[in-house]
C-alpha positions in Angstrom: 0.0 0.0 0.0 1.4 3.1 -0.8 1.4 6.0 1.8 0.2 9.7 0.6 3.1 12.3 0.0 1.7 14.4 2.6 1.6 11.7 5.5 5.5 11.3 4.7 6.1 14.9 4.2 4.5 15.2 7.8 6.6 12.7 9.3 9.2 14.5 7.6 8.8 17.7 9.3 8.4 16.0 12.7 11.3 14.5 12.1 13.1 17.5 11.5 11.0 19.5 15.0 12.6 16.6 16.9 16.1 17.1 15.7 16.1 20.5 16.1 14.5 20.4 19.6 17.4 18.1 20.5 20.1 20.4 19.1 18.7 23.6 21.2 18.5 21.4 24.2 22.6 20.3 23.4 23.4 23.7 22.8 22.0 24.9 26.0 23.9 22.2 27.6 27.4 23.0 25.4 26.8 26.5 26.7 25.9 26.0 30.5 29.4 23.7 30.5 31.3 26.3 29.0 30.5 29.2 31.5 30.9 26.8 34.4 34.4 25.7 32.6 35.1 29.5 32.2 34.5 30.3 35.9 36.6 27.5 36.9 39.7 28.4 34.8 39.3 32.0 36.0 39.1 30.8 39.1 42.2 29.0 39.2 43.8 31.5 36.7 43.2 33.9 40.1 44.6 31.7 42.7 47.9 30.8 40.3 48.1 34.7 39.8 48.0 35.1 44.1 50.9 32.3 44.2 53.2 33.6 41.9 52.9 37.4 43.6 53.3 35.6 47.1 56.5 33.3 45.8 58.0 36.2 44.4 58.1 38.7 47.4 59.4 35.7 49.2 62.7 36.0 46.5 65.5 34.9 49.1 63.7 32.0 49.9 62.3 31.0 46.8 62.8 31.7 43.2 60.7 32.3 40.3 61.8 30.9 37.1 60.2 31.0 33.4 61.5 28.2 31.1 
């Protein structure tokens, strides 16, 4: 039995409603992970930045080096 063109034209397009509900709800996701990543590193970025000033006015005692 063949199907009308609009019956698969309609599962077509719910097809397409589902996979673009499911990419919205990723990129949501993607996006919520990135700011809590972002936070994190800056976070970290902060307490590295508060080491390094303490280590270096500790200079006789320790030393700072790049390499």
């Amino acid at each position: 039995m063949v199907r009308p063109r609009w019956i698969r034209f309609d599962q077509l397009n719910e097809k397409i409603e589902n996979n673009s509900f499911k990419i919205d709800t990723l990129n949501k996701k993607i996006n919520s992970v990135e700011e809590t990543l972002s936070k994190k590193i800056d976070g970290v970025a902060s307490e590295v930045k508060a080491h390094r000033s303490d280590t270096e006015a500790h200079r006789g005692v320790y030393q700072v080096r790049e390499e």
